[in-house]
N, CA, C and O atoms as a CHARMM CRD file, in Angstrom:
* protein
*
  364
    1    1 UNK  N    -16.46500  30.41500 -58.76400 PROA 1      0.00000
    2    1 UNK  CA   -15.83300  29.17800 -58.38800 PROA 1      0.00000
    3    1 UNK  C    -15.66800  29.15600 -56.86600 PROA 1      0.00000
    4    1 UNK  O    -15.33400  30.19800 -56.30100 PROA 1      0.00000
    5    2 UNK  N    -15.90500  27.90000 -56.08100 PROA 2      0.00000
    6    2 UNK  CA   -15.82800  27.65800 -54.91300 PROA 2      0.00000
    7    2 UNK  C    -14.63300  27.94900 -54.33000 PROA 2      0.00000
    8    2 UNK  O    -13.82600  28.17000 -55.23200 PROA 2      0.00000
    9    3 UNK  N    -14.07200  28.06600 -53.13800 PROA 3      0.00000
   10    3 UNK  CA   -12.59800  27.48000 -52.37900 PROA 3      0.00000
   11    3 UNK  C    -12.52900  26.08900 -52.50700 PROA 3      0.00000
   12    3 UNK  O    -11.46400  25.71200 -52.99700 PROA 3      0.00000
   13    4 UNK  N    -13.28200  25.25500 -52.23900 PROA 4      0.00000
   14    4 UNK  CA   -13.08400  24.10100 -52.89800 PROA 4      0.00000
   15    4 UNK  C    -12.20500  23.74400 -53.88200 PROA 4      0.00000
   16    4 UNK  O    -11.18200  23.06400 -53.80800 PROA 4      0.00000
   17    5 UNK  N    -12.91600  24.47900 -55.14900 PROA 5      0.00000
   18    5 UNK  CA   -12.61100  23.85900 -56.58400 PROA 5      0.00000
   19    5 UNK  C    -11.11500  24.62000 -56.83800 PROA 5      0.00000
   20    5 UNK  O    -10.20000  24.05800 -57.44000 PROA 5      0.00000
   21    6 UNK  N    -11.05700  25.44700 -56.50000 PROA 6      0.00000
   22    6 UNK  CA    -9.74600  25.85000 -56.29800 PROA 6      0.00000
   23    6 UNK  C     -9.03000  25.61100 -55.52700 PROA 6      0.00000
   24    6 UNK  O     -8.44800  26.67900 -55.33200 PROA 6      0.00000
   25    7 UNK  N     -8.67800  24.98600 -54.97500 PROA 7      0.00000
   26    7 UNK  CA    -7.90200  23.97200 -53.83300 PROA 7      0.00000
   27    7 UNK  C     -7.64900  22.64100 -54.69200 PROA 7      0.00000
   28    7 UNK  O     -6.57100  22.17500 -55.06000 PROA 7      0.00000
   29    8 UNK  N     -8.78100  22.22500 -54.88100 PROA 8      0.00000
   30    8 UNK  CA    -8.29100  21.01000 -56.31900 PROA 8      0.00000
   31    8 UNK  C     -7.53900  21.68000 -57.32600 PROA 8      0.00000
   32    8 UNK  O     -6.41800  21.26200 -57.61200 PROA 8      0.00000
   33    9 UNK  N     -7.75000  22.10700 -57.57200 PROA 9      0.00000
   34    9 UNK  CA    -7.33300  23.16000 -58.49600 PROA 9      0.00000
   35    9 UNK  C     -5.53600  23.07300 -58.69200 PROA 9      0.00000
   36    9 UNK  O     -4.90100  22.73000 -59.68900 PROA 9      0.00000
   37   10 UNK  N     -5.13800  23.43000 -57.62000 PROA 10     0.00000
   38   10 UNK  CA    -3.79300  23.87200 -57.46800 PROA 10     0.00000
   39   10 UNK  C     -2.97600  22.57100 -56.97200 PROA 10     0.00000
   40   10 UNK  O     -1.75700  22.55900 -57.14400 PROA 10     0.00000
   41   11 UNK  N     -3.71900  21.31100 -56.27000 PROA 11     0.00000
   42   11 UNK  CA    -2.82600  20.61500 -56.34800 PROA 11     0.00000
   43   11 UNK  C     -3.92800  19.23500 -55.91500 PROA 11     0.00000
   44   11 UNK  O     -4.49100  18.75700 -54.93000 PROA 11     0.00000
   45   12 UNK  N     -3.77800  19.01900 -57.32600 PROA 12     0.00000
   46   12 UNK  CA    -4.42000  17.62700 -58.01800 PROA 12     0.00000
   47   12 UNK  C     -4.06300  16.47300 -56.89700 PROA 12     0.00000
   48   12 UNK  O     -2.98500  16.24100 -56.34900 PROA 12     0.00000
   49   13 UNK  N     -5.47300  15.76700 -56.73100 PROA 13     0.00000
   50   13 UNK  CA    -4.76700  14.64700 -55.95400 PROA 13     0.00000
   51   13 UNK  C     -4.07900  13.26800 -56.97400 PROA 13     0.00000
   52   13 UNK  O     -4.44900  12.90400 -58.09000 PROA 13     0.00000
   53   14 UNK  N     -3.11000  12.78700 -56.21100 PROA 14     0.00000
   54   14 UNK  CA    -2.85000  11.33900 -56.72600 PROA 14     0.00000
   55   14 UNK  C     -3.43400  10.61100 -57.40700 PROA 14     0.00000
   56   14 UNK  O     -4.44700  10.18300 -56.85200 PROA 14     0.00000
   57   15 UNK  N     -3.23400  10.15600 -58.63500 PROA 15     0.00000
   58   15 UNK  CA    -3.83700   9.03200 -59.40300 PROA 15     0.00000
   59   15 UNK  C     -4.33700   7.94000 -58.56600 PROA 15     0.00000
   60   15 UNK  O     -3.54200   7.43200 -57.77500 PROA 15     0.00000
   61   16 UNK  N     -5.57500   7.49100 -58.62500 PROA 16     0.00000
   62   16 UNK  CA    -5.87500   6.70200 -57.75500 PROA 16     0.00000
   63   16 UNK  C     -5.76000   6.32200 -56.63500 PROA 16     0.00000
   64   16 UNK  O     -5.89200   5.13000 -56.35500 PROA 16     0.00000
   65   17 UNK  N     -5.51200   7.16000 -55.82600 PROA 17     0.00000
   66   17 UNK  CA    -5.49800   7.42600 -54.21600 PROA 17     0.00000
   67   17 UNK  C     -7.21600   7.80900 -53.62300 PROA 17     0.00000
   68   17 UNK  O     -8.01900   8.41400 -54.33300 PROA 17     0.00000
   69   18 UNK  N     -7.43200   7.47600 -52.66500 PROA 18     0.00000
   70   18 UNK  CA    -8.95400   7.60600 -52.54000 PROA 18     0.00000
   71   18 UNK  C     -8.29600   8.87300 -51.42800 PROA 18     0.00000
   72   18 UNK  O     -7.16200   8.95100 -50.95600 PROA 18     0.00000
   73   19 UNK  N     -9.26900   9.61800 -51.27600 PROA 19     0.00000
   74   19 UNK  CA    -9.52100  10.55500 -50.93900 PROA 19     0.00000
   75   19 UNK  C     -9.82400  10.25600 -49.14800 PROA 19     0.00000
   76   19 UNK  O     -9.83300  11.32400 -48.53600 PROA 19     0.00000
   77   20 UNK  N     -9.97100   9.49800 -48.59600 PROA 20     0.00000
   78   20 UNK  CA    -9.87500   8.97600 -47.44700 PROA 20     0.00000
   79   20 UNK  C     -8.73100   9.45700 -46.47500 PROA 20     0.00000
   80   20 UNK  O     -8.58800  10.14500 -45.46400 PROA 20     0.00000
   81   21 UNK  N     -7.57400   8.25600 -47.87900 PROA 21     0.00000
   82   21 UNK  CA    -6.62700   8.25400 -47.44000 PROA 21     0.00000
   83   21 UNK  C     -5.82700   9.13900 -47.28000 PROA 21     0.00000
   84   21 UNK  O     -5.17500   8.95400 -46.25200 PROA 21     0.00000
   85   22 UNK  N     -5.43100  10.45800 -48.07100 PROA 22     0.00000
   86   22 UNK  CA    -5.10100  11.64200 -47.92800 PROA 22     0.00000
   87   22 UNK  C     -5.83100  12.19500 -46.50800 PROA 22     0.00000
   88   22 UNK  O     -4.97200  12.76600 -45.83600 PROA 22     0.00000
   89   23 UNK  N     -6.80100  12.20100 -46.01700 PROA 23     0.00000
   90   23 UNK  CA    -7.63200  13.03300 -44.67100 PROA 23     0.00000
   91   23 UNK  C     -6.58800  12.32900 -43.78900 PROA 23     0.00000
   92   23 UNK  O     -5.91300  13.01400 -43.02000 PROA 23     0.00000
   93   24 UNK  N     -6.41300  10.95400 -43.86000 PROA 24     0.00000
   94   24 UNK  CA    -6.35700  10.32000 -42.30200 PROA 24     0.00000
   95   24 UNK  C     -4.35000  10.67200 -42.50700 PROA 24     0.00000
   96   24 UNK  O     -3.75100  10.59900 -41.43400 PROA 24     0.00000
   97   25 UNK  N     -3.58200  10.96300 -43.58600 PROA 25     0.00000
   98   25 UNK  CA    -2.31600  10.96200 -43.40600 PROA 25     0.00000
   99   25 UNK  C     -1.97400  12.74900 -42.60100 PROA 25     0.00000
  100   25 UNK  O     -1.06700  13.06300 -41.83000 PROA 25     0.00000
  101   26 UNK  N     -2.84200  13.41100 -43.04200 PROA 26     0.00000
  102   26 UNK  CA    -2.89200  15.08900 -42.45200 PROA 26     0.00000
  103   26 UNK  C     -3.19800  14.56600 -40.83400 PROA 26     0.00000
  104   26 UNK  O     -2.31500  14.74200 -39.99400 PROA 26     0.00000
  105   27 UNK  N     -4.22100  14.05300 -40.53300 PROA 27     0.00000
  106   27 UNK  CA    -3.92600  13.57600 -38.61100 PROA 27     0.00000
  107   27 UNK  C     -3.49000  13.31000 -38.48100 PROA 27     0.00000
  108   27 UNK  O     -3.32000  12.40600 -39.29900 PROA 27     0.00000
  109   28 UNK  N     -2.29500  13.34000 -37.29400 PROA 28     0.00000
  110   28 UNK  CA    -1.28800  12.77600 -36.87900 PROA 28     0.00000
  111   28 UNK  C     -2.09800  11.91000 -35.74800 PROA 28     0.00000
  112   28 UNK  O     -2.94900  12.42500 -35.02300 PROA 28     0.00000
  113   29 UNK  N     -1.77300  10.70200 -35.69900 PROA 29     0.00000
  114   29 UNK  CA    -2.45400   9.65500 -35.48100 PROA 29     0.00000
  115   29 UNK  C     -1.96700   9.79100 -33.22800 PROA 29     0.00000
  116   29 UNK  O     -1.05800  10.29100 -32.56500 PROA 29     0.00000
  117   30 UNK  N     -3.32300   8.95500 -32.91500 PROA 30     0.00000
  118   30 UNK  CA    -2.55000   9.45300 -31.48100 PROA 30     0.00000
  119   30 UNK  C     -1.57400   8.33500 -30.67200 PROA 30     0.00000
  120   30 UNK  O     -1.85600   7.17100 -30.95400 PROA 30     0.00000
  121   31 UNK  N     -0.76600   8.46600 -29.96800 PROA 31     0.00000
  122   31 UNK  CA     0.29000   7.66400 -29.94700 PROA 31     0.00000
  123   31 UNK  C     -0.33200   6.67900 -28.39900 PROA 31     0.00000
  124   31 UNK  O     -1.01800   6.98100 -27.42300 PROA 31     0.00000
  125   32 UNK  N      0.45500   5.23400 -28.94000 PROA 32     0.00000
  126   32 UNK  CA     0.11100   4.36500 -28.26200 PROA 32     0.00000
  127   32 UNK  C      0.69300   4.34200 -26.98600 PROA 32     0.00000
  128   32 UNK  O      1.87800   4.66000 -26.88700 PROA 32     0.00000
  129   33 UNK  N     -0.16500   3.91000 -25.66400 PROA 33     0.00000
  130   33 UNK  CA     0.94100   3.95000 -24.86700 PROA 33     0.00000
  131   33 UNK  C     -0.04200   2.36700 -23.75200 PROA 33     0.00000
  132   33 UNK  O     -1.13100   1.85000 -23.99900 PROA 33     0.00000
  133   34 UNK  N      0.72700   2.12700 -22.85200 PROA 34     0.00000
  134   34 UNK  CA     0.36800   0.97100 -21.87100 PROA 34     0.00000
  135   34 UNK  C      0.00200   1.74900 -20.49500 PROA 34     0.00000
  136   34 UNK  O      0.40000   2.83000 -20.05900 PROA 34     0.00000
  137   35 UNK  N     -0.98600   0.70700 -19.92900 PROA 35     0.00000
  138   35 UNK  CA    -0.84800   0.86600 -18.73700 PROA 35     0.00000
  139   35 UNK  C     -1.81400  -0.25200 -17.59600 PROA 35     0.00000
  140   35 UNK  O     -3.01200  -0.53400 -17.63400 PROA 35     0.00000
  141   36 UNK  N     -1.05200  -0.56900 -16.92000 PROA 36     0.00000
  142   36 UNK  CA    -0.86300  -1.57500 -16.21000 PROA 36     0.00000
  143   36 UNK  C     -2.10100  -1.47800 -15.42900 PROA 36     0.00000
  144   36 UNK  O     -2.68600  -0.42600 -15.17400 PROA 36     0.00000
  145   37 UNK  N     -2.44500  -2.62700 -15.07800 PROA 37     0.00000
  146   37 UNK  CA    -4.12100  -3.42500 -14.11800 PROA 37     0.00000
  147   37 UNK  C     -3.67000  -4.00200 -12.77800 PROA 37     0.00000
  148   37 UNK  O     -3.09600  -5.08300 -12.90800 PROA 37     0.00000
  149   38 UNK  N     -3.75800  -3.65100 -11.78800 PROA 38     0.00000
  150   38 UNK  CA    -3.29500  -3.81700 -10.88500 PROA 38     0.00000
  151   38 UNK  C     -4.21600  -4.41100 -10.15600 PROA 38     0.00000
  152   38 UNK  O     -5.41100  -4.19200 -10.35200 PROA 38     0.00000
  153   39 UNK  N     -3.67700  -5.43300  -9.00300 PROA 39     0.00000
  154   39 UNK  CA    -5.02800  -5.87200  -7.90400 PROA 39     0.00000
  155   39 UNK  C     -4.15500  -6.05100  -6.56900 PROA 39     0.00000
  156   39 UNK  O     -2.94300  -6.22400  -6.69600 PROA 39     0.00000
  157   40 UNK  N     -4.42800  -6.03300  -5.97000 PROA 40     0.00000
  158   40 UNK  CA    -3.23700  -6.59300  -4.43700 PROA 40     0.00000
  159   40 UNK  C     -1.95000  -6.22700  -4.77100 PROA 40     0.00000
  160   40 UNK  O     -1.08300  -7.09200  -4.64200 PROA 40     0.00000
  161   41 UNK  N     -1.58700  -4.96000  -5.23600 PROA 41     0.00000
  162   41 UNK  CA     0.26900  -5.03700  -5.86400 PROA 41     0.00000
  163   41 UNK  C      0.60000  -5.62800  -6.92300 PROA 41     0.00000
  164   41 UNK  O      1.62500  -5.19900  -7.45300 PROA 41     0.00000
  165   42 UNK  N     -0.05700  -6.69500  -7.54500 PROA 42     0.00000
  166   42 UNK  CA     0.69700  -7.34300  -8.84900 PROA 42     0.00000
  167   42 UNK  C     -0.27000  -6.97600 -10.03000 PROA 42     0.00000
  168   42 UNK  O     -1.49000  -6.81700 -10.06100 PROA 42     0.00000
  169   43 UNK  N      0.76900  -6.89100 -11.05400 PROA 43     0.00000
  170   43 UNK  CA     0.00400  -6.54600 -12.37700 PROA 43     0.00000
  171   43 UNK  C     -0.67800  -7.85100 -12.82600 PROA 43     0.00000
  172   43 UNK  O     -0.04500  -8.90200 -12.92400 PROA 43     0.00000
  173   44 UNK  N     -1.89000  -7.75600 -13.07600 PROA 44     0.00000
  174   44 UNK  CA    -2.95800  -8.58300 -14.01900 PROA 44     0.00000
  175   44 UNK  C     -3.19200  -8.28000 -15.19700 PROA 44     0.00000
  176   44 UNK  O     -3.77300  -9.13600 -15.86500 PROA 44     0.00000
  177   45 UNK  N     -2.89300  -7.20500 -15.73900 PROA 45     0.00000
  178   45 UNK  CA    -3.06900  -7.46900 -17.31600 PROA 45     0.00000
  179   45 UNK  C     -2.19900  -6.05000 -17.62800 PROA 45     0.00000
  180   45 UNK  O     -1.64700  -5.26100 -16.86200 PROA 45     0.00000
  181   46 UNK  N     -2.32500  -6.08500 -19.07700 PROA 46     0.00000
  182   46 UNK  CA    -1.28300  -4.43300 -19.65900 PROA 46     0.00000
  183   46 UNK  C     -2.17700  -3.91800 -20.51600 PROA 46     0.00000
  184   46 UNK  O     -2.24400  -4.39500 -21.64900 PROA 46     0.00000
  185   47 UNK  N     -2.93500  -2.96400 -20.16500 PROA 47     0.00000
  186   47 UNK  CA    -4.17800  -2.52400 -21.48100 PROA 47     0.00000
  187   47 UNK  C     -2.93800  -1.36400 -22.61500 PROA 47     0.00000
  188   47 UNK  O     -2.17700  -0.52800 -22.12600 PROA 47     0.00000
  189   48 UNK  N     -3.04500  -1.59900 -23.81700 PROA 48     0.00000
  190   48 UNK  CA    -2.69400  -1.05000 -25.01400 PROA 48     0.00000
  191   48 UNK  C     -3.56300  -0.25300 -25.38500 PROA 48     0.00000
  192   48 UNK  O     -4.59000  -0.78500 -25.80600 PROA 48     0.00000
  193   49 UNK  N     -3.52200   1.09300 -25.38600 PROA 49     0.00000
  194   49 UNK  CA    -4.45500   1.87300 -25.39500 PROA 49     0.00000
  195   49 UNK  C     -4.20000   2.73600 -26.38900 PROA 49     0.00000
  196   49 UNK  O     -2.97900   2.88600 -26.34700 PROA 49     0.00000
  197   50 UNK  N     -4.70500   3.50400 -27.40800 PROA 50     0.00000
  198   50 UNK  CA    -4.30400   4.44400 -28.54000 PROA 50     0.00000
  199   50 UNK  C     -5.61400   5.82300 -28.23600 PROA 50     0.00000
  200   50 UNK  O     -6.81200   5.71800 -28.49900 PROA 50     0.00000
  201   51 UNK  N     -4.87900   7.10900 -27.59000 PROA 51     0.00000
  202   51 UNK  CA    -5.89400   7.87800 -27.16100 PROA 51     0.00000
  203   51 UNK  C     -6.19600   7.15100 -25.96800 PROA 51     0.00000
  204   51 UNK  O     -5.47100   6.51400 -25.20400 PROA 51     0.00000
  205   52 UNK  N     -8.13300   7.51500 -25.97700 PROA 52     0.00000
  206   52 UNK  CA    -9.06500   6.61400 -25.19100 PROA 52     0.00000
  207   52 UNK  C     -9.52700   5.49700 -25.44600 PROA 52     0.00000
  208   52 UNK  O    -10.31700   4.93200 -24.68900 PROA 52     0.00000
  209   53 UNK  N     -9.09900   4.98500 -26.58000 PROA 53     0.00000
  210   53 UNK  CA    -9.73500   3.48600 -27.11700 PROA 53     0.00000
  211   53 UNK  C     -8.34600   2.57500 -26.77100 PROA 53     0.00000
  212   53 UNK  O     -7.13200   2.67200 -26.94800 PROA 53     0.00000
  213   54 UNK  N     -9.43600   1.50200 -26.08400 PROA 54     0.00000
  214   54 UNK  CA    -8.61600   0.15500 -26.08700 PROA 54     0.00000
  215   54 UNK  C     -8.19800  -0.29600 -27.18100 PROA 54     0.00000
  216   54 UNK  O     -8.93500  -0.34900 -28.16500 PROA 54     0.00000
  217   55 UNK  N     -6.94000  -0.70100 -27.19600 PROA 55     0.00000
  218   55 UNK  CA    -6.87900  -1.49100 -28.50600 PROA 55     0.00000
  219   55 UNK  C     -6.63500  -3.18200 -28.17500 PROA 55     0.00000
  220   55 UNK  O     -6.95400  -4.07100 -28.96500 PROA 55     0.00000
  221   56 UNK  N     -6.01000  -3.40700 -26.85000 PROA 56     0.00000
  222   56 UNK  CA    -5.78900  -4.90200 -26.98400 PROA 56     0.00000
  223   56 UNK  C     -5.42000  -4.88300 -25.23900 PROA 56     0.00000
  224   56 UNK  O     -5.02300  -3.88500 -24.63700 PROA 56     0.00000
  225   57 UNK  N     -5.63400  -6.08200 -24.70200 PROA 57     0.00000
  226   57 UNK  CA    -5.09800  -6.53500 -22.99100 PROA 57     0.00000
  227   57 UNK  C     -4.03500  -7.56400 -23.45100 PROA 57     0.00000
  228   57 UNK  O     -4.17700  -8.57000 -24.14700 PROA 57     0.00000
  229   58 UNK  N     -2.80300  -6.97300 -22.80300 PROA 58     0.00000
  230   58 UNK  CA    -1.41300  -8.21500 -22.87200 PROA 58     0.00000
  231   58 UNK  C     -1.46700  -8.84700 -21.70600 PROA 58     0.00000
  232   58 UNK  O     -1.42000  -8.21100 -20.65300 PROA 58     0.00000
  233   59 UNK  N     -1.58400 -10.31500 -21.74300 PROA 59     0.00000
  234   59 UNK  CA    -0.73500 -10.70400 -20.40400 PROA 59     0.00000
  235   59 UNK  C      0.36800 -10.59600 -19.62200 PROA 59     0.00000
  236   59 UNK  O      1.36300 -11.17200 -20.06200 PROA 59     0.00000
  237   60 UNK  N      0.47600 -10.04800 -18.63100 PROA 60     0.00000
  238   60 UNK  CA     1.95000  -9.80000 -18.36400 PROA 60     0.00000
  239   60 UNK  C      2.95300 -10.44900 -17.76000 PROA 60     0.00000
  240   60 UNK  O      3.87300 -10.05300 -17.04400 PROA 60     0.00000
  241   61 UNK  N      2.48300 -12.02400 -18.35000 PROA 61     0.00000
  242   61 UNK  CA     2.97300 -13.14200 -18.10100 PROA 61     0.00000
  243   61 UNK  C      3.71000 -13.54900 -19.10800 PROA 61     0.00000
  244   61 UNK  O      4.69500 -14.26400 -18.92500 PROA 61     0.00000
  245   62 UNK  N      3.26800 -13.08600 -20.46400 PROA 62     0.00000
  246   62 UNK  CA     3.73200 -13.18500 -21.84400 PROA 62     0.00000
  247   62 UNK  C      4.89900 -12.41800 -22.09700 PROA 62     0.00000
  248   62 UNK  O      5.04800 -11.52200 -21.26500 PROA 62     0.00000
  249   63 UNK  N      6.02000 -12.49100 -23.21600 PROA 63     0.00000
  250   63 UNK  CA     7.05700 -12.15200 -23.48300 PROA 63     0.00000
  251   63 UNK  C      7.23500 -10.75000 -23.75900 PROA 63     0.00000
  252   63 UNK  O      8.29200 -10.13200 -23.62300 PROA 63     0.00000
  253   64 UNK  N      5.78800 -10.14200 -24.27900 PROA 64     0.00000
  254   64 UNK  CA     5.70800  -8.98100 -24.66600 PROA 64     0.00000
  255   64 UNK  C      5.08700  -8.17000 -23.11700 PROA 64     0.00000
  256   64 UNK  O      5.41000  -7.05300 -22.71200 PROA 64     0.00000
  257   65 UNK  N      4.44200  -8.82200 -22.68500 PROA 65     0.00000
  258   65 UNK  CA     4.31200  -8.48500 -21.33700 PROA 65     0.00000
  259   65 UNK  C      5.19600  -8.13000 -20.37700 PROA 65     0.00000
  260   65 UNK  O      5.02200  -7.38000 -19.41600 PROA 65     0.00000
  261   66 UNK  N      6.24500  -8.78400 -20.74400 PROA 66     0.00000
  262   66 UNK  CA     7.23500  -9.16800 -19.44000 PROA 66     0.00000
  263   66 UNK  C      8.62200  -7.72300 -20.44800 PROA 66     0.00000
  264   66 UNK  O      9.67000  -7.17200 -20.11100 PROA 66     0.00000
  265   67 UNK  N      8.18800  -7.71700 -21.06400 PROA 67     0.00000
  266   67 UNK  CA     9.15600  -6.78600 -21.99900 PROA 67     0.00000
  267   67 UNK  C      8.65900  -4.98300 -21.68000 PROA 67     0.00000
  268   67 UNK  O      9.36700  -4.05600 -21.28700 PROA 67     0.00000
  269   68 UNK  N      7.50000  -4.99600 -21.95900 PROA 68     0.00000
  270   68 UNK  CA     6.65000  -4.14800 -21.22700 PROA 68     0.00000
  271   68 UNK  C      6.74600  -3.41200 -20.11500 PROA 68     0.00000
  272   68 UNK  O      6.86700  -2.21500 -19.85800 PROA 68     0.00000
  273   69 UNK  N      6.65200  -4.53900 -19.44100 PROA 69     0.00000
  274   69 UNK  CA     7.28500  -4.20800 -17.49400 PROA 69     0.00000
  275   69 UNK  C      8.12000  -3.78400 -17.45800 PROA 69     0.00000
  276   69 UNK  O      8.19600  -2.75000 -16.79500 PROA 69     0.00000
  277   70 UNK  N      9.44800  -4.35600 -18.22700 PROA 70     0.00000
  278   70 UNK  CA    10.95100  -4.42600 -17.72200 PROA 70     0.00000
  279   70 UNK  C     11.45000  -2.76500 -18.92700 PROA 70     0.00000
  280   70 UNK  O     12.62700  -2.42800 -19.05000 PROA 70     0.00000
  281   71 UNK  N     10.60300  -2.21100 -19.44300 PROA 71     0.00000
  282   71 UNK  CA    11.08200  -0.92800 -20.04700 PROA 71     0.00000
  283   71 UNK  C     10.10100   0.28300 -19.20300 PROA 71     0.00000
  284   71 UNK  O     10.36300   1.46700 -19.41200 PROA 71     0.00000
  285   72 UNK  N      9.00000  -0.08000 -18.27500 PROA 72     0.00000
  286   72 UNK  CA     8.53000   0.56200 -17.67800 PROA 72     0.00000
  287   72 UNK  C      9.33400   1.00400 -16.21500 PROA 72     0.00000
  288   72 UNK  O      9.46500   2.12400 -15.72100 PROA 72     0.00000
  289   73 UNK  N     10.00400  -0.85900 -15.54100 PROA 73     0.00000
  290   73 UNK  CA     9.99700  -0.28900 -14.19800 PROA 73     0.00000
  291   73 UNK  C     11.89000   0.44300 -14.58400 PROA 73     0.00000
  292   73 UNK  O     12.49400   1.24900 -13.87500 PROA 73     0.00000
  293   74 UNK  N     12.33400  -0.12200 -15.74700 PROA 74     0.00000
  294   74 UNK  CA    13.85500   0.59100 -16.13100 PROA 74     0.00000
  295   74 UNK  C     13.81400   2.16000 -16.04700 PROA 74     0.00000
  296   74 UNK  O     14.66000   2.81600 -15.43900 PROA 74     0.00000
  297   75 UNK  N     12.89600   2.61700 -16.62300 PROA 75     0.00000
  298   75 UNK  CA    12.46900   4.30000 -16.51400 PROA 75     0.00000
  299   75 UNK  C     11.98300   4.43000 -15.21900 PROA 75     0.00000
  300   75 UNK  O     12.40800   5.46500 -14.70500 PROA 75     0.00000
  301   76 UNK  N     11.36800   3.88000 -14.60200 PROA 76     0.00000
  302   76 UNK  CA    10.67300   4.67500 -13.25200 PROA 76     0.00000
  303   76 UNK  C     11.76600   4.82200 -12.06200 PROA 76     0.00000
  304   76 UNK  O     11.91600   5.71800 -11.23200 PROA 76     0.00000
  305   77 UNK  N     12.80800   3.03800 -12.39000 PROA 77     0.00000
  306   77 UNK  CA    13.31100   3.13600 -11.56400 PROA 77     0.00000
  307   77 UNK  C     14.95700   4.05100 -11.33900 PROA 77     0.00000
  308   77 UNK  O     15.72200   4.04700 -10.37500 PROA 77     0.00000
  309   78 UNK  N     15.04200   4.75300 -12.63600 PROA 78     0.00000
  310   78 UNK  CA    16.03800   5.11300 -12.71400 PROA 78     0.00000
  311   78 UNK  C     15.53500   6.94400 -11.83200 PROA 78     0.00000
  312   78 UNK  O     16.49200   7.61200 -11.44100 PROA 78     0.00000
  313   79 UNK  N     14.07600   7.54200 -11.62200 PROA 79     0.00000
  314   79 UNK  CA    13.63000   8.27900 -10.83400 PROA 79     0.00000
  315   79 UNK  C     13.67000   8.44500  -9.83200 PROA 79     0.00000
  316   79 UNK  O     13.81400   9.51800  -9.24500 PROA 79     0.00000
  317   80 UNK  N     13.53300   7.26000  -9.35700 PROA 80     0.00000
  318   80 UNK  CA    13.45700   7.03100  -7.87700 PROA 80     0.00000
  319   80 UNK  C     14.58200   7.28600  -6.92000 PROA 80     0.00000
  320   80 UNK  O     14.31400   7.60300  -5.76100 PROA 80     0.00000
  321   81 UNK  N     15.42300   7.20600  -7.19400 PROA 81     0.00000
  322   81 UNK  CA    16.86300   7.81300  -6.29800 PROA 81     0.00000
  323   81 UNK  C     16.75000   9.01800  -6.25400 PROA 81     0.00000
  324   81 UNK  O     16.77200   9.48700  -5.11600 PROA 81     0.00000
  325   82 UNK  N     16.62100   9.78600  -7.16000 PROA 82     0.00000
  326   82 UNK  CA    16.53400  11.55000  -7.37000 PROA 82     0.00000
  327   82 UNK  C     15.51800  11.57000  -6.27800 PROA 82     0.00000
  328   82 UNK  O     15.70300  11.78900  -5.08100 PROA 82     0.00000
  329   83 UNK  N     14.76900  11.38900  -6.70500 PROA 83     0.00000
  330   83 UNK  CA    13.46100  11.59200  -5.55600 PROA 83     0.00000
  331   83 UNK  C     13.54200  11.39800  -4.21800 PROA 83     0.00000
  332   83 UNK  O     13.05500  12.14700  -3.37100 PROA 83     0.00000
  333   84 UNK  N     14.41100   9.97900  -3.92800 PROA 84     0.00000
  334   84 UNK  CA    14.23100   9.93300  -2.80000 PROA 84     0.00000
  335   84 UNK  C     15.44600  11.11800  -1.82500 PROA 84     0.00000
  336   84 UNK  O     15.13400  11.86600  -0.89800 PROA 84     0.00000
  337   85 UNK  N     17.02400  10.89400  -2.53200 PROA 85     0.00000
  338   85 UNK  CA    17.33700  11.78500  -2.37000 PROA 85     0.00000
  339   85 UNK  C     16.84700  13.40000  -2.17000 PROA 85     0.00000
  340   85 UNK  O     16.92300  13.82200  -1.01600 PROA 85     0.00000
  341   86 UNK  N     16.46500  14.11500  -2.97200 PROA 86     0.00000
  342   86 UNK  CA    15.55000  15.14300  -2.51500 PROA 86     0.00000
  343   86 UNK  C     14.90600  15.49000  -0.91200 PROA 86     0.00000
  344   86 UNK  O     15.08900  16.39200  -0.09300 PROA 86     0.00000
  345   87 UNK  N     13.92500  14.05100  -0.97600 PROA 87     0.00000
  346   87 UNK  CA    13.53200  14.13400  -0.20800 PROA 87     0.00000
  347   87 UNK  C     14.18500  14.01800   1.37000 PROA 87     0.00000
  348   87 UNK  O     13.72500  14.71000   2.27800 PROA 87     0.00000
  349   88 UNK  N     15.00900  13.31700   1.52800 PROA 88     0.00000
  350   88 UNK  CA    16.42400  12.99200   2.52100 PROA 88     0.00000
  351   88 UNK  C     16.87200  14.37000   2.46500 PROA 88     0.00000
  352   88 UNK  O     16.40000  14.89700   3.47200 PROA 88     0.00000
  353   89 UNK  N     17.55100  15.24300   1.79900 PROA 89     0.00000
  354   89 UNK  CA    17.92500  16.74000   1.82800 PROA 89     0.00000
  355   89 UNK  C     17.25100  17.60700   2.03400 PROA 89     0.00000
  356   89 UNK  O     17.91300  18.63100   2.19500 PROA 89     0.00000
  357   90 UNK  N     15.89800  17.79900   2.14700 PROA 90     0.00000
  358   90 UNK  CA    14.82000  18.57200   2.94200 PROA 90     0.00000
  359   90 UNK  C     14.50200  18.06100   4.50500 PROA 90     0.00000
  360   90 UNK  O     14.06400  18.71800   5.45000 PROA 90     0.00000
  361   91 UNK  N     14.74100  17.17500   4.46000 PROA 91     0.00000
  362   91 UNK  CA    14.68000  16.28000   6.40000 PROA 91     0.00000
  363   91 UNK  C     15.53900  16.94400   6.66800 PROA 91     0.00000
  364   91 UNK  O     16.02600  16.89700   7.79800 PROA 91     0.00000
């Protein structure tokens, strides 16, 4: 008998579950994240990206756009004092 068949063996899959779907729940899927298109200083679009694949361009004129921004520059800007400080205490 194979490793295979013994692997089925010991723990039967789901009644009517395709076998697909079991592979893709064991990957942990890769997590989405944004990032901003820039031209002259202002953002032109928000690419939605999962991994290396595009998944979608937001306007960042749009609500989800503008929601986007405003949880991006909330985190960056809460950095920026530390930093600059730092840097002021080494001068």
């Amino acid at each position: 008998m194979s490793e295979m068949e013994n692997a089925q063996g010991e723990n039967p899959p789901a009644e009517n579950a395709p076998e697909t779907e079991s592979a893709a729940e064991q990957t942990p899927a890769e997590e989405i994240t944004y990032h901003a298109v820039e031209k002259d200083g202002q953002v032109t679009a928000i690419w939605e990206m999962q991994g290396r694949k595009h998944l979608r361009t937001i306007d960042p004129r749009s609500r989800q756009g503008q929601e986007i921004l405003r949880l991006y520059t909330a985190d960056h800007h809460d950095e920026q004092p530390a930093q600059e400080s730092g840097d002021t205490a080494s001068a």
